[in-house]
C-alpha positions in Angstrom: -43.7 260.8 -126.5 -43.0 260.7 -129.9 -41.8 257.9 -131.8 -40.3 257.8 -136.1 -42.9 256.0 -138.5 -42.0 252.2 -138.8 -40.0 251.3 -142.0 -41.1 249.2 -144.7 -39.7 245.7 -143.8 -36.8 245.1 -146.7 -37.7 241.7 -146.4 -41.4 242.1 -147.7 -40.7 245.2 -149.7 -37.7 242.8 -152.0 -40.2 240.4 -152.2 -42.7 242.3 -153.3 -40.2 243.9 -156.2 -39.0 240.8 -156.9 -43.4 239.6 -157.6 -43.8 242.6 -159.7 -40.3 241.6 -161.9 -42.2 238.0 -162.1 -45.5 239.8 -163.4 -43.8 241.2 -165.9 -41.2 238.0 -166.8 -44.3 235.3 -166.8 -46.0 238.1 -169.0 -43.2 237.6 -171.7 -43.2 234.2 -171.1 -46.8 233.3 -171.8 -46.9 235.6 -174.9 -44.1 233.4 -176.6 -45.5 230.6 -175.7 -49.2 231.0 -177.0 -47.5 232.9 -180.3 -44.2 230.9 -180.9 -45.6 227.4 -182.2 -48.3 228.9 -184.5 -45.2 231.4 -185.7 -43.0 228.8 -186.7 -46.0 226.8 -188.0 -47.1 229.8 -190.2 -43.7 230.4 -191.2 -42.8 226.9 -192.3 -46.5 225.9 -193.6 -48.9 223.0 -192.7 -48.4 220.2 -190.2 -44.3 219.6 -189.4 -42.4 218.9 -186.1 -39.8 221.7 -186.6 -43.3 223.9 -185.6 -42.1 223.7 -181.5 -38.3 224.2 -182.5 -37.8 227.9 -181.1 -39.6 226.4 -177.7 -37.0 223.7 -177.9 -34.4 226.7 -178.3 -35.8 228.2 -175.6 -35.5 226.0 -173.2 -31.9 225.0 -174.4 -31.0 228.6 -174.1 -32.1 228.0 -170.4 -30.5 224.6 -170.0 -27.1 226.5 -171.2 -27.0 230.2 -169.1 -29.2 228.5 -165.9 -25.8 227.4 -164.5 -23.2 230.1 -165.8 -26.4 232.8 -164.4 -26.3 231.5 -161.0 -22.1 231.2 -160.5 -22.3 235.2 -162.3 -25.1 236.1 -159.7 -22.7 234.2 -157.0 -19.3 236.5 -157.6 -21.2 239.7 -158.8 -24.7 239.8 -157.0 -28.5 239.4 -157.9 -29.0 243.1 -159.4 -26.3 242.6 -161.8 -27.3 239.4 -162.6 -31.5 240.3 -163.1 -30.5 243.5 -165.1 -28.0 241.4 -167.5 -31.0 239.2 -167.9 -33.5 241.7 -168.6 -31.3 242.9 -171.3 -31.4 240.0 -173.0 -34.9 239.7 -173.0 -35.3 242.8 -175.1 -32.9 241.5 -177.2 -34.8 238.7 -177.7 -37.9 240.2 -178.0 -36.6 242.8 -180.8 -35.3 239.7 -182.6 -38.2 237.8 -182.9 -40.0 240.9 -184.0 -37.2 241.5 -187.0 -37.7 237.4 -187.7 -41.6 237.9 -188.0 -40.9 241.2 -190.1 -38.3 239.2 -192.8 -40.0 236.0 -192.6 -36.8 234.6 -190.9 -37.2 231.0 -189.1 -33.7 231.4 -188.1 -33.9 234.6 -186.6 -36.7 233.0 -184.9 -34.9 230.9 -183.2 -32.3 232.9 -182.4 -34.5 235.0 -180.2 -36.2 231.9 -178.7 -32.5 231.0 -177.9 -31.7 235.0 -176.2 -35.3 234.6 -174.5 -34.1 231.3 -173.1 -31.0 232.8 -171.5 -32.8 235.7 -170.6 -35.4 233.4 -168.3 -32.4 231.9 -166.8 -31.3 234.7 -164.7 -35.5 235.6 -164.0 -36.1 232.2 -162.9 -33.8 233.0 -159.6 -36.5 235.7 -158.6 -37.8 233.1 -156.2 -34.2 232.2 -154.9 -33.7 235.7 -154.2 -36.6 235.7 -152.2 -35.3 232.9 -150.2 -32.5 234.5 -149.6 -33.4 237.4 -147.9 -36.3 235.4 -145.9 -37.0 234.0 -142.6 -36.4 230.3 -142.3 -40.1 230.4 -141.0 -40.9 232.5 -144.2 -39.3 231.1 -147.1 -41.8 228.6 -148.5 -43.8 231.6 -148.4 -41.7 233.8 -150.2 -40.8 231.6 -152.9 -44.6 231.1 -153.7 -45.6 235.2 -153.3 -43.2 235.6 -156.0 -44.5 232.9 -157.9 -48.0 234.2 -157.3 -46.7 237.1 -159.5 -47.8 235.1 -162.4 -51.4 235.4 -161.4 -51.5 238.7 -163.3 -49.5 237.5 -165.8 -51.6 234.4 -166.5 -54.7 237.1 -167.3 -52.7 239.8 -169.2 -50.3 238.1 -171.2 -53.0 236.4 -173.1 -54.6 239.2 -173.4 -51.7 241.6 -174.6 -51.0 238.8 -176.9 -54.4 239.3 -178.4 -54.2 242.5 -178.4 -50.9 243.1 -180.6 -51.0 239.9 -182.5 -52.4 241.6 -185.6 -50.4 245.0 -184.7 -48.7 245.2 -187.8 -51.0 243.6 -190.7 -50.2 241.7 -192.1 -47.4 241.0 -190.5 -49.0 238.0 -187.9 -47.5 238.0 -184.8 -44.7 240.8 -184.7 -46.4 243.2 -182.4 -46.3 240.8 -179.7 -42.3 240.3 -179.6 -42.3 243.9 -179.9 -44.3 244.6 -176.7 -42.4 241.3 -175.1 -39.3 243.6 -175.7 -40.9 246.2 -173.6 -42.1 243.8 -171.2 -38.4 243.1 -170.5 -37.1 246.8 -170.1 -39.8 246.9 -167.7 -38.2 244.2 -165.6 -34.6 246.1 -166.2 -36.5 249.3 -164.4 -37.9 246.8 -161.7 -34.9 244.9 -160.5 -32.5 248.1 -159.9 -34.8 248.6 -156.5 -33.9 244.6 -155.4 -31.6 245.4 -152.2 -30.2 242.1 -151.3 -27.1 241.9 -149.3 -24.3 240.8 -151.5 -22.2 237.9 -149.8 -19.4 236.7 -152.9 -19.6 233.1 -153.2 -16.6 231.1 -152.3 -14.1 230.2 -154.9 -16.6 231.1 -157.5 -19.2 229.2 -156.4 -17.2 225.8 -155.9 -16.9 226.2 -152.0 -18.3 223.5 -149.9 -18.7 220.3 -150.3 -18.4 218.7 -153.7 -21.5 218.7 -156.0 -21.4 214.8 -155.7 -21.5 214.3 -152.3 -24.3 217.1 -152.4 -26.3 215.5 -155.0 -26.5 211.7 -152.9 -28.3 213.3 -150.8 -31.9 211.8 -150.6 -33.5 215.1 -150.3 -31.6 216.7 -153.1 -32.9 213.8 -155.1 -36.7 213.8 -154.3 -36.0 218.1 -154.9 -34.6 217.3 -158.6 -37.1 214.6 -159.6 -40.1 216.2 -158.4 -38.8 220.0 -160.7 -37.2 218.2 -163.2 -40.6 215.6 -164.5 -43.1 218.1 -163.0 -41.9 220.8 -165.0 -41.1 219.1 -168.7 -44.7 217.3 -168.0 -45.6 220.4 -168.1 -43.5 222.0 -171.1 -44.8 218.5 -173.3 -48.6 219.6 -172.8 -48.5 223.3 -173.2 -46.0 222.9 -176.4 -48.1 220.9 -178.1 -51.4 222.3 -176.9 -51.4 225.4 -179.7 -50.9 222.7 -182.4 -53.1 220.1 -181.2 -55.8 222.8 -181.1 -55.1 224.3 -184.3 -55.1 220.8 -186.1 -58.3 220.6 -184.1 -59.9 223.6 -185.9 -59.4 225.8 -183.2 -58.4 229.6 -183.8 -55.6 231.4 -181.8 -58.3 233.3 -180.1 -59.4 229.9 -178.3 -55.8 228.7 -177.6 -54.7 231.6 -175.7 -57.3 231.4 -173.6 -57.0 227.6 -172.5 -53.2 229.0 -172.2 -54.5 232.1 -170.1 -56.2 229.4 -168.0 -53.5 227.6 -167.6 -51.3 230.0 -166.8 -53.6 231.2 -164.1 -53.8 227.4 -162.7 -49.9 227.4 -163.0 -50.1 230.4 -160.4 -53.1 230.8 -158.6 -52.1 228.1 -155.9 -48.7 230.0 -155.0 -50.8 232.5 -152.6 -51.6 229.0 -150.6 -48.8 226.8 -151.9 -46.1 228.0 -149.0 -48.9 227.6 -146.4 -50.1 223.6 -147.4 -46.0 223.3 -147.3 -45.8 224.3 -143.7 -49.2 222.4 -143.0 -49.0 219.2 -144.6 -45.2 218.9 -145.5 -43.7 219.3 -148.6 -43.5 215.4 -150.0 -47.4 215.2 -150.0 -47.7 218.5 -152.0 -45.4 217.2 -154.7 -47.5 214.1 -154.2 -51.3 216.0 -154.7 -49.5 217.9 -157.8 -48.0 214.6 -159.7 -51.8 213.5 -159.1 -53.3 216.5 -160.9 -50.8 216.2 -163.7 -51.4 212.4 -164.0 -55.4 213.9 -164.6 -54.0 216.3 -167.1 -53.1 213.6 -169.4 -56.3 211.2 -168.3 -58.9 214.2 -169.3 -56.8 215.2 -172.8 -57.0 211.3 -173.2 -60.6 211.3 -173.1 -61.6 213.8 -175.8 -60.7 216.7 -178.2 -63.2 219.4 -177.3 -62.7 223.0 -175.9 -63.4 221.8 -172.2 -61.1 218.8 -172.6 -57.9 220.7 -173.1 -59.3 223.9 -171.0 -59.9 221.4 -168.0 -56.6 219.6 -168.6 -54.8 222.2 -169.1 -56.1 224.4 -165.6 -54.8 220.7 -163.9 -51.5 220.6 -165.2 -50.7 223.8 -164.2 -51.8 223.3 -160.7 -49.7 220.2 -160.8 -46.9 221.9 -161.9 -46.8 224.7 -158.9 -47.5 222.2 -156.2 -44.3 219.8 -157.7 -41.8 223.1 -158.9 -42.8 225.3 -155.8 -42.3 222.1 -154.1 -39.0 221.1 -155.2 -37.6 224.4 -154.7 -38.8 224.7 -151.0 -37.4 220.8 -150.8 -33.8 221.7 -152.3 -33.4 225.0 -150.0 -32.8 222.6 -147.2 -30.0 220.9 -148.9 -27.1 223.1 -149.3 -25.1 226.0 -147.2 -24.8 229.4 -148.0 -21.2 229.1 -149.6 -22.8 225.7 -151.8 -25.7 227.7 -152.8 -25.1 228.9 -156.4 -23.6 226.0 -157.6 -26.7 223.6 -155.8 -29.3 226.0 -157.9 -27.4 226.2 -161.0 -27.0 222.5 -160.6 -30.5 222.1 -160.0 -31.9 224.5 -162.9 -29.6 223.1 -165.5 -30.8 219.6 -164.8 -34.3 220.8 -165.2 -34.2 222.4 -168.0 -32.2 220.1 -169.6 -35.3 217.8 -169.4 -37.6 220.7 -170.0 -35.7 221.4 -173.3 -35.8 217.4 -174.3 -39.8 217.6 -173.4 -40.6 220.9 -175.8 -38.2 219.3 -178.6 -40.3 216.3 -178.3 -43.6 217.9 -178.4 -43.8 218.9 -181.3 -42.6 215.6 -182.7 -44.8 213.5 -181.2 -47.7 216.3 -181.9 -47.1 215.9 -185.9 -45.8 212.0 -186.1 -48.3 210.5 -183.3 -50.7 212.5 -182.3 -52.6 214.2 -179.7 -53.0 210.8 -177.2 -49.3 209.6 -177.6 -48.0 213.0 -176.2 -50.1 212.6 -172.8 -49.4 209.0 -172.6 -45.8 210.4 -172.2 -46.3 212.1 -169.2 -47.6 209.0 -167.3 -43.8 207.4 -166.6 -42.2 210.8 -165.7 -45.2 211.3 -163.2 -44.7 208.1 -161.3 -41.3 208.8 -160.5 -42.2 212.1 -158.9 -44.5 210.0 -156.8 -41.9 207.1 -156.5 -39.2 209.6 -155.1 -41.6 211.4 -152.8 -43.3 208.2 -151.1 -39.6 206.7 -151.0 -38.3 210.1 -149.2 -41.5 210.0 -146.7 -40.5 206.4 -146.2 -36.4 206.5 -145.5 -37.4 209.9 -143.1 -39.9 207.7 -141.4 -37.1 205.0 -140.9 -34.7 207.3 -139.8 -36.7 208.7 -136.9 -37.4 205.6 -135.8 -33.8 204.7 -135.6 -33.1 207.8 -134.0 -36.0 207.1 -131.5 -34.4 203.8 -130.7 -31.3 205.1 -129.8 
């Protein structure tokens, strides 16, 4: 008896595209941000806030498309969306590389602005996953794509060393020129994504109404926990290149605390989905607005190497555990025909904040200092922990109601 070789399961084999796409996006994504402060602070000369601006344009460039990206990817499919957002990327990335080249600030931030929009279609690599997974395998999924960034954490730094000095003297331009290949690289990847296409109702305005969606306790927790988890985040790392430099450190020894960090921000997706299933999902978010809160306690108790290497590894771990976290949370509040909007919804509020943290950073970095932009973190990390201790609680209270019944 003969039997035909098994398949590859399209289940595993989109989520393993969609990982490699991620390797590649977080790739383009670290560069810029270990380059893009000590660019504009180059180009604009000794200590000023405007240094983090493009990062601020970034992530408003995010803020903006995040929404408009999902309701596209809703009427015209993920594919379409992913390659339109590659695209961009090398747009960006060519950009930048022409604002390097003339000396431009503005052109500098008009690629920050493209890269922004660009990561606002990438960022739905994990929601693709979840949409072609298992109930029983979606917290999974979501963080194998994630874990995509592992690689990246280890060879974006290190192709950002590698090209920084490219083309002498011209600081800086070979990496957005290599980011720009990055990001054809992701065009290539995403054309093998095969994700059934179900068009979104109404344009993605099916369902319930966003308000009734959003009062929903879980939604809440979701936002709260991705929203301050992630601009806790985006404060540190911003400000992390400039607080080193003032420090007297080179760019050599800031990419690597940002390697490390980025590694940290990844690592713990190969485990993340797992502790989800195991311990819950409210006393992950928990753990990881705990290791943020130590972020700011250890770059609060000194300024050497180890202080912002340390910090930085633990505010990346926080970050997975309350973004991965989130995102598992908020897949459990919405139908299939209230999806895009309920993501778009969600990334646009995040990044809204995200945006608000790097435009901040760099203020606080040049008119406060070093401890004033970790003592910032503190309030948006005890919300995370006030909405995830107050979900636990109101679950607890309705089962026993439900029990009593």
């Amino acid at each position: 008896m003969t039997s035909a070789s098994p398949s590859v399961d399209p289940m595993r084999r989109n989520v393993a595209v969609l990982a490699m796409a991620q390797v590649l996006f977080q790739c383009t994504q670290i560069m810029s941000i270990a380059t893009t402060p000590l660019a504009g602070l180059a180009m604009l000369g000794g200590d000023t806030p405007y240094a983090t601006v493009p990062i601020f344009l970034t992530h408003l460039g995010l803020m903006s498309v995040t929404l408009p990206a999902a309701l596209l990817m809703g009427s015209v499919g993920r594919r379409a969306g992913f390659s339109l957002g590659a695209v961009l990327g090398m747009v960006s990335g060519f950009t930048s590389f022409l604002a390097i080249w003339n000396q431009s600030f503005v052109l500098l931030c008009i690629g920050a602005v493209l890269q922004g929009a660009s990561a606002a279609f990438a960022w739905h690599y994990r929601f693709a996953a979840a949409d072609v997974a298992t109930p029983q395998f979606r917290a999974k999924a979501i963080s194998l794509v994630m874990a995509g960034g592992v690689i990246a954490a280890f060879l974006g730094p290190q192709i950002a060393k590698w090209s920084v000095g490219l083309f002498n003297p011209m600081l800086f331009a070979g990496v957005y020129l290599v980011l720009s290949a990055l990001a054809f690289g992701m065009l290539v990847l995403v054309q093998f994504v095969e994700i059934p296409f179900v068009a979104t109702a109404h344009g993605g305005r099916g369902g319930r109404p966003m308000r009734v969606i959003a009062r929903q306790p879980k939604f809440l927790a979701a936002v709260l926990s991705s929203m301050f988890g992630y601009a806790v985040m985006t404060l540190v790392m911003s400000a992390t290149p400039l607080a080193m430099h003032a420090c007297g450190f080179g760019f050599g020894d800031s990419a690597t605390v940002i390697q490390w960090h980025a590694a940290a921000m990844f690592v713990p997706a190969f485990f993340t989905g797992s502790l989800i299933t195991r311990f819950g999902v409210l006393r992950i978010i928990s753990v990881g607005a705990v290791l943020e809160i130590g972020c700011a306690l250890v770059n609060l108790a000194g300024i050497d190497f180890m202080n912002f290497l340390f910090a930085n590894i633990l505010v990346g771990a926080g970050w997975n555990f309350c973004y991965v976290g989130g995102s598992t949370l908020l897949t459990s509040t919405y139908t299939q025909e209230e999806k895009a909007k309920v993501q778009g919804t969600h990334d646009f509020l995040v990044y809204s904040m995200t945006a608000t943290a790097a435009a901040l950073s760099g203020t606080l970095q040049a008119k406060s200092g070093w401890a004033m932009v970790n003592l910032a973190a503190l309030p948006m990390l005890s919300i995370v922990l006030a909405a995830a201790l107050w979900l636990a609680w109101k679950q607890k209270q309705d089962g026993v109601a439900q029990a009593a019944e």
